[in-house]
DOBATOR-311800 format. One line per field, with one value per residue: residue number from 0; z, y, x of N, C-alpha, C in turn. Coordinates in pm, whole numbers, plus 50000, padded with zeros to 5 digits. Example, Ala and Ser with C-alpha at 12.3 -4.5 7.8 and 13.67 -1.06 7.14 Angstrom:
! residues 2
k: 0  1
n.z: 50780  50708
n.y: 49431  49775
n.x: 51319  51285
ca.z: 50780  50714
ca.y: 49550  49894
ca.x: 51230  51367
c.z: 50780  50787
c.y: 49670  50003
c.x: 51320  51290
! end
This chain:
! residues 250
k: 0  1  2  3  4  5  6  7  8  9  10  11  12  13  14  15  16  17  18  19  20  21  22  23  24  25  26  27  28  29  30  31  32  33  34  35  36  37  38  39  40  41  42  43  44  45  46  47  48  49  50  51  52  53  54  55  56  57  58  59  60  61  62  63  64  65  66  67  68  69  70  71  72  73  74  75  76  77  78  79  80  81  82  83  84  85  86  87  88  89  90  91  92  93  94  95  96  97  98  99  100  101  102  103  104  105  106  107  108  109  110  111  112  113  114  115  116  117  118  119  120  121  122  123  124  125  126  127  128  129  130  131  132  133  134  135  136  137  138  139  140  141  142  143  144  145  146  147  148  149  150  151  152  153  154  155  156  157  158  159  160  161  162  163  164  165  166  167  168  169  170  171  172  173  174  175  176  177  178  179  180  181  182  183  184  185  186  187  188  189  190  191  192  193  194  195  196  197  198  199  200  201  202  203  204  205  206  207  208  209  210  211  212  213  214  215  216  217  218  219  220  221  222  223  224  225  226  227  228  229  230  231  232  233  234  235  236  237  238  239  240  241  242  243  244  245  246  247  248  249
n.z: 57317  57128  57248  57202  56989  57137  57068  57271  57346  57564  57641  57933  58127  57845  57588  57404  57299  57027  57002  56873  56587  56574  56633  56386  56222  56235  56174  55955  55887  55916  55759  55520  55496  55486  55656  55949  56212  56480  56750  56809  56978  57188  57463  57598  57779  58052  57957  57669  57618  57568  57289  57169  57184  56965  56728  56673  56427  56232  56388  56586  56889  57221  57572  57921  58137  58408  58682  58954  59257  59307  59187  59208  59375  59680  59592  59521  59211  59099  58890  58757  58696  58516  58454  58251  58090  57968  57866  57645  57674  57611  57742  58054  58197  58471  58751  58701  58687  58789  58899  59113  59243  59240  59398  59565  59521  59593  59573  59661  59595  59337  59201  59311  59164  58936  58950  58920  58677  58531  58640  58464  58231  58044  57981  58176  58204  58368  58528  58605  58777  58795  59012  58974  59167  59271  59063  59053  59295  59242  59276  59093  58999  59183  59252  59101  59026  59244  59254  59040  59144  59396  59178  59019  58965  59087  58934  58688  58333  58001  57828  57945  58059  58026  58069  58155  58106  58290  58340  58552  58580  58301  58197  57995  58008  57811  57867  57797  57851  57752  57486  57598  57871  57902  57724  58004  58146  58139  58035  58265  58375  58239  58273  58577  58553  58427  58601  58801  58634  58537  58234  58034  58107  57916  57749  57796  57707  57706  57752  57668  57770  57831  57682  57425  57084  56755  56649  56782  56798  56661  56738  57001  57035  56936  57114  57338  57444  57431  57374  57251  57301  57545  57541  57580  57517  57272  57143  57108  56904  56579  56371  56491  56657  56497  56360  56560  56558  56300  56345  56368  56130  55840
n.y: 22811  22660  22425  22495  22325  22204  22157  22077  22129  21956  22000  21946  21876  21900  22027  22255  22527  22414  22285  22471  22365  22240  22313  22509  22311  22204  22446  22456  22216  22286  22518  22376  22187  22051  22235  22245  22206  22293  22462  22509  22466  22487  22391  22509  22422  22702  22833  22874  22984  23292  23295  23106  23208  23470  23343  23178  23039  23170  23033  22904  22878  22976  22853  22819  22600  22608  22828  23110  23183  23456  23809  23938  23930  23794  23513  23256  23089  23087  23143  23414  23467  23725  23747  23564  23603  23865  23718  23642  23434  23238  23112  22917  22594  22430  22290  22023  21716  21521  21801  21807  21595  21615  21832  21867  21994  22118  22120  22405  22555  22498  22668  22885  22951  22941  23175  23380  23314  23401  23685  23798  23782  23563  23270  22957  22645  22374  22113  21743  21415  21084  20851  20527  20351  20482  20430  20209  20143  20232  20487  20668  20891  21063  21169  21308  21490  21633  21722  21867  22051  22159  22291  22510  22820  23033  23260  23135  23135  23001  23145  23172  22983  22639  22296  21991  21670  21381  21127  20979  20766  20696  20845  20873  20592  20410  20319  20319  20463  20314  20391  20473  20456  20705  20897  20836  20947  21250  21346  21343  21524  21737  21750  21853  22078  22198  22172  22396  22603  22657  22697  22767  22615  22413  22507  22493  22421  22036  21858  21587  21393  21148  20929  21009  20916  20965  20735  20604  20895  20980  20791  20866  21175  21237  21111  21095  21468  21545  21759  21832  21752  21694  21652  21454  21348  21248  21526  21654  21557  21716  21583  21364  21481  21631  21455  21389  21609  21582  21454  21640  21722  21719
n.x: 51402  51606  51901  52252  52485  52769  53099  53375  53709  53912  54222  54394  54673  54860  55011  55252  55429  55466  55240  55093  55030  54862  54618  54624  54564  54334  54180  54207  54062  53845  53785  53783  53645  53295  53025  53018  52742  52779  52892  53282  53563  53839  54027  54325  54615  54677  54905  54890  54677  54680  54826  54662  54429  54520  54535  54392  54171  53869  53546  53678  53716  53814  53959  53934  54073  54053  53962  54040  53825  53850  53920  54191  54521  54681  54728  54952  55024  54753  54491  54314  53975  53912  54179  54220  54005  54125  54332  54224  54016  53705  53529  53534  53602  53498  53509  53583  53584  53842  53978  53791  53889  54180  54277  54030  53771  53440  53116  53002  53261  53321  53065  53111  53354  53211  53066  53242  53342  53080  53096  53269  53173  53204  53150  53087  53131  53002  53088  52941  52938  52964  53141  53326  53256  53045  52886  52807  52672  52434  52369  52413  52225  52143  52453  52482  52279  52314  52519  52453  52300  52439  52633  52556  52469  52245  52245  52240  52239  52113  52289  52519  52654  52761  52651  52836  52818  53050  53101  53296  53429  53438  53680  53882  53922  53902  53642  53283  52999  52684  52475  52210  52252  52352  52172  52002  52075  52108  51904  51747  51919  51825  51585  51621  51652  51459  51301  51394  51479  51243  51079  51319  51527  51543  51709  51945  52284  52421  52673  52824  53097  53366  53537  53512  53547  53629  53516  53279  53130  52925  52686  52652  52619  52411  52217  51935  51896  52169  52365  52628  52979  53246  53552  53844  54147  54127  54088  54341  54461  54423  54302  54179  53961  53823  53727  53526  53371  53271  53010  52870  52814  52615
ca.z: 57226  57102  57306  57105  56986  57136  57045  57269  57363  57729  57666  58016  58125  57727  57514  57394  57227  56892  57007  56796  56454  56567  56636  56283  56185  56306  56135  55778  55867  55947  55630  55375  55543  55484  55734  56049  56269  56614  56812  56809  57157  57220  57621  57607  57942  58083  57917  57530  57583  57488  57192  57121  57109  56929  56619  56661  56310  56239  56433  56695  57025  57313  57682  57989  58217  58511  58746  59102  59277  59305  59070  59246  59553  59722  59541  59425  59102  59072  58764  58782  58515  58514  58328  58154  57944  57916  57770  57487  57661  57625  57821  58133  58224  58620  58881  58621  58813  58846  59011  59232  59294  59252  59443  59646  59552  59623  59478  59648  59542  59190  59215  59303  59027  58788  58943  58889  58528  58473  58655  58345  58046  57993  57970  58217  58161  58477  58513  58718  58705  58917  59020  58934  59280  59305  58977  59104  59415  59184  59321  58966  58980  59337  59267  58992  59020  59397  59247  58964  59219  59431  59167  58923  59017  59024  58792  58572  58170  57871  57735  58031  58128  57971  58163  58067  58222  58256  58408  58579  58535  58189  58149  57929  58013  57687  57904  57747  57879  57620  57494  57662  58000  57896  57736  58089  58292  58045  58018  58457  58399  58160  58441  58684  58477  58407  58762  58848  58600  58419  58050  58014  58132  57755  57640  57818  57654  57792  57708  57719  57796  57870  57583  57289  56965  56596  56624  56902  56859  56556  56781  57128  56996  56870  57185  57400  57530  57406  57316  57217  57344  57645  57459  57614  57439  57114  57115  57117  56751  56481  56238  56565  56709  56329  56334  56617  56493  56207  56367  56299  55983  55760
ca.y: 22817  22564  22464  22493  22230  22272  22049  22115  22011  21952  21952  21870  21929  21860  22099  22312  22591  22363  22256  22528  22348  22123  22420  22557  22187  22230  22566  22405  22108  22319  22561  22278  22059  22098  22315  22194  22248  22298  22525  22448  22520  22474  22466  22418  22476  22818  22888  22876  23040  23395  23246  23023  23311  23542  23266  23089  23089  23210  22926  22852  22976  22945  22854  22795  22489  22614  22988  23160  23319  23613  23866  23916  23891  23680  23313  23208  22994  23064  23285  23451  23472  23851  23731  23469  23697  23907  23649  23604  23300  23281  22983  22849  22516  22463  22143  21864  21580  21564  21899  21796  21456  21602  21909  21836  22140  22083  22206  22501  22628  22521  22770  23045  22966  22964  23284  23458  23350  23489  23792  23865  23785  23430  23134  22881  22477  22315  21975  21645  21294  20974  20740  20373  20283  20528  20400  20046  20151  20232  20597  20755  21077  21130  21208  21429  21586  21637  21799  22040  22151  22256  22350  22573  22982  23114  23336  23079  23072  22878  23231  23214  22850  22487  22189  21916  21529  21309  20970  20959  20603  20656  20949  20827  20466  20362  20240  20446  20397  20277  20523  20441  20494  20884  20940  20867  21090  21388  21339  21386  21669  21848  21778  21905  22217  22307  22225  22446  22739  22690  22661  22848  22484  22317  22574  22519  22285  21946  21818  21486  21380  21042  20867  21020  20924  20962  20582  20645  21076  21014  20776  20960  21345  21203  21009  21214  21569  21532  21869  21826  21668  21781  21534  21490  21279  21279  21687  21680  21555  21788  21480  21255  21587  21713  21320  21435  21755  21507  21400  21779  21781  21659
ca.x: 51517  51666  52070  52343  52577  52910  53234  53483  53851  53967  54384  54428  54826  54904  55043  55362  55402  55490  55111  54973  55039  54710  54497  54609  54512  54216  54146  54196  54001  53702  53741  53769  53524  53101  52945  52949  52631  52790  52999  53383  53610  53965  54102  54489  54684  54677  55037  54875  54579  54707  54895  54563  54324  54503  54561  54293  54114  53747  53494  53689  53686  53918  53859  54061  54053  53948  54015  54011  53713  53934  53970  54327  54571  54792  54729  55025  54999  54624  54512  54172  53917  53972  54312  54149  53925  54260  54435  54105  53956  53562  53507  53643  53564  53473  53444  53594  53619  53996  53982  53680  53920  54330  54246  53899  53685  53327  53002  52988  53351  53248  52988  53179  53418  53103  53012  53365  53357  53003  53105  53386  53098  53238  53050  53112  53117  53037  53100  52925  52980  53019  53272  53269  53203  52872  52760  52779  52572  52326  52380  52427  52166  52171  52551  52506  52205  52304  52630  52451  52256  52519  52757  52515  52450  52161  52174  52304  52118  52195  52383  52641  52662  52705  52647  52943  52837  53154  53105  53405  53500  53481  53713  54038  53997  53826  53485  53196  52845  52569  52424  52119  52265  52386  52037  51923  52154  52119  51743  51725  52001  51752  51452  51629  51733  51392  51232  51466  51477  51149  51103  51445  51586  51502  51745  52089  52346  52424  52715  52870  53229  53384  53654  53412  53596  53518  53417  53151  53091  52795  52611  52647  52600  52239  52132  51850  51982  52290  52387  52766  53093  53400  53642  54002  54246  54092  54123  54471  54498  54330  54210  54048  53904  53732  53651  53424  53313  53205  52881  52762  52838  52501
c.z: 57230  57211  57134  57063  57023  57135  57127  57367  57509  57638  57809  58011  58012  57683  57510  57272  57064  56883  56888  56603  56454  56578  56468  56190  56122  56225  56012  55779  55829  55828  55516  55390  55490  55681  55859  56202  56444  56647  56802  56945  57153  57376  57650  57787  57948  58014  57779  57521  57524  57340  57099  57059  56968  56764  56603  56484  56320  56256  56530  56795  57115  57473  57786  58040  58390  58597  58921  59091  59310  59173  59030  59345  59569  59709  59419  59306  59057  58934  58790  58667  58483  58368  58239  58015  57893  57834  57606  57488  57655  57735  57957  58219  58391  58693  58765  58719  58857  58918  59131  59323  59346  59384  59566  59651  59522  59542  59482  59605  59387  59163  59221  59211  58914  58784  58938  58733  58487  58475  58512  58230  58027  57998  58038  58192  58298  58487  58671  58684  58844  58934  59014  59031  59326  59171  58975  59203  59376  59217  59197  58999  59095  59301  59177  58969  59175  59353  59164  59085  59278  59367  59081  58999  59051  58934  58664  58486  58084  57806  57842  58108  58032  58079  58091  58170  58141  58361  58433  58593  58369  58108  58100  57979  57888  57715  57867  57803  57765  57636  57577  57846  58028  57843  57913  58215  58221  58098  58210  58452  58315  58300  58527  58633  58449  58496  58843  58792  58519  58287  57964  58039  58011  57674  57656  57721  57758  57689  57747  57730  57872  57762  57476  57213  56825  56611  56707  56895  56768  56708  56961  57126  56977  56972  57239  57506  57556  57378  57257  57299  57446  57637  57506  57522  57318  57046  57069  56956  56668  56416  56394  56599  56591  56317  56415  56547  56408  56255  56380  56199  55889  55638
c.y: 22685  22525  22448  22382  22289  22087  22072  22028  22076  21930  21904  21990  21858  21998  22180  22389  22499  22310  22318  22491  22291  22219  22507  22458  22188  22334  22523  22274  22206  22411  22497  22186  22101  22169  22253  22271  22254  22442  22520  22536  22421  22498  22426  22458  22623  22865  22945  22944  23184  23364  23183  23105  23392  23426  23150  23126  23048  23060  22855  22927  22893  22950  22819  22669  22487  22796  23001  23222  23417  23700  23906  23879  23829  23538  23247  23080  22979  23179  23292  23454  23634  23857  23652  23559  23796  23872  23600  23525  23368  23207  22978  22700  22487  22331  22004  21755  21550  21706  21891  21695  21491  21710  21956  21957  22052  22164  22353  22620  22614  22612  22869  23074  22999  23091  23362  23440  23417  23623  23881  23838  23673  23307  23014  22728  22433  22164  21905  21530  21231  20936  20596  20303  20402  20472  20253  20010  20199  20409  20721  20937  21093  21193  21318  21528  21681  21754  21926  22060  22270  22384  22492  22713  23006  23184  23255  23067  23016  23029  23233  23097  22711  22396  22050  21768  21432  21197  20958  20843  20566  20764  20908  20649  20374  20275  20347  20370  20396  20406  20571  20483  20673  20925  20972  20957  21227  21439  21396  21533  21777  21861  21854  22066  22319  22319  22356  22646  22748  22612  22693  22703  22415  22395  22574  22386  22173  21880  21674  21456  21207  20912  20880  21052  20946  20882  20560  20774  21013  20936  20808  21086  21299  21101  21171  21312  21569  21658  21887  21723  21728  21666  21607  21486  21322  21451  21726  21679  21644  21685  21436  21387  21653  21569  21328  21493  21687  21480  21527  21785  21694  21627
c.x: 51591  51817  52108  52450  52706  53052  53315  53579  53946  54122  54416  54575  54928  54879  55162  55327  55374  55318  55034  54963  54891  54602  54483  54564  54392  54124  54131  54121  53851  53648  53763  53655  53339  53056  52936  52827  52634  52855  53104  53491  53759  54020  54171  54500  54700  54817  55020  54774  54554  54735  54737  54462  54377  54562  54438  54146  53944  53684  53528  53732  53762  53879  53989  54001  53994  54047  53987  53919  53736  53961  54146  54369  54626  54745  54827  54984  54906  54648  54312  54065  53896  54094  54286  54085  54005  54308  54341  54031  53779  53484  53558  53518  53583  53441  53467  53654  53766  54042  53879  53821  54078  54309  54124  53842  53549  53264  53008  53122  53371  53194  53038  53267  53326  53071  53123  53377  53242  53007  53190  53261  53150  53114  53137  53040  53116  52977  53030  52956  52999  53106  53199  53190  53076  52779  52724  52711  52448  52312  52415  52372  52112  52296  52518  52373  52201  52434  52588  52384  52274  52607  52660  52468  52263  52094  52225  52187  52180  52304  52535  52672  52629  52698  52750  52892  52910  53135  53289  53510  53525  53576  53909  54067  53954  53703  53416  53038  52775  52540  52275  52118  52322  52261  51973  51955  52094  51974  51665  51799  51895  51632  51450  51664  51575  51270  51310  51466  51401  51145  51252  51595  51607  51647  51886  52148  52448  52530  52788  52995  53288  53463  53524  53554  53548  53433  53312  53101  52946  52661  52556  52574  52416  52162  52031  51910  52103  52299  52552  52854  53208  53451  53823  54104  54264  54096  54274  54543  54369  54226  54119  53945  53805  53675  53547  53336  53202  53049  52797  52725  52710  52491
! end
């Protein structure tokens, strides 16, 4: 089976309620526009995501930023993905490098986050990626194929799991690797996906992430095993974010 194209939009700790004019933006970009041939994904801050789902207009889909491996209990300030799929999310995104880096969770508590969102029926996004100083040691896919390893389930399949790779040196500083050098991460991340789980490997989606703008999404989205975009900045506005989208659209 083919993966699926998925578009979607990291907010980060951006957004306010007045936020949701860009998601209704968003909604009229996508029903005036030509057909686009992806997925489309929205993941504000845990505060909008009730609000997000239940306005969120037909094609787009709502996700959180990341959850506890608890369903409940004494963790203050945590939220579980239990409440997540409560609040309407479908998604929850898992191990993005600023939570590997602000927070220091490792592969294997990635994992258990991946396996708390599969447990609810969600579809988890789990993220790898280097730092400047491993990709200057030439240490690229040791780091990241060393990290899906750890971070990915078991029972993880392409219906209950994306794979998101973010070069972590290039995440909001406006450095983007050739495309040549994300072909060749992707292209190892698929390898290892289907030494791993077979033929069933060809079929997950691989997405890329790392200052993808309009003016770079057409020729990124179309390098090898590209399967979509986990776009920060540029999410935040409706037009740059549908300027993405754009490189679906045929």
């Amino acid at each position: 089976m083919k993966p699926t194209a998925l578009v979607a939009g990291n907010w980060k700790m951006n957004g306010l309620a007045a936020s949701q004019a860009e998601l209704e933006a968003l909604g009229t970009y996508l029903s005036d526009g030509a057909p686009a041939d992806c997925d489309v994904l929205i993941c504000p801050p845990f505060t909008l995501v009730a609000a997000f789902a239940a306005n969120a207009a037909d094609g787009i889909a709502v996700g959180a930023q990341d959850c506890h491996t608890n369903t409940s209990g004494a963790h203050t300030g945590d939220i579980s993905a239990e409440m997540l799929k409560d609040a309407g999310a479908t998604y929850v995104i898992v191990g993005h490098s600023e939570r590997r880096a602000d927070h220091g969770e490792g592969d294997s508590l990635v994992k258990a986050k991946a396996e708390a969102v599969h447990g609810q029926g969600m579809k988890a996004i789990v993220c790898v990626g280097e730092t400047e100083a491993e990709r200057d040691a030439g240490n690229t896919l040791d780091i990241v194929l060393g990290q899906l390893a750890g971070s990915l389930p078991d029972a993880a399949t392409a219906a209950n799991t994306v794979v998101a790779y973010e070069p972590v040196w290039a995440i909001g500083t406006g450095r983007t690797p050739t495309v040549e050098d994300v072909a060749e991460v992707h292209t190892a991340i698929r390898s290892a996906l289907v030494a791993r789980f077979g033929e069933a490997g060809n079929s997950f989606s691989i997405l890329y992430g790392g200052s993808v703008k309009p003016s770079n999404a057409d020729e990124l989205m179309n390098a090898a095993n590209v399967n979509g975009a986990l776009v920060g900045g540029a999410s935040l506005k409706a037009s740059d974010f549908n300027g993405i989208i754009d490189a679906y659209r045929k």
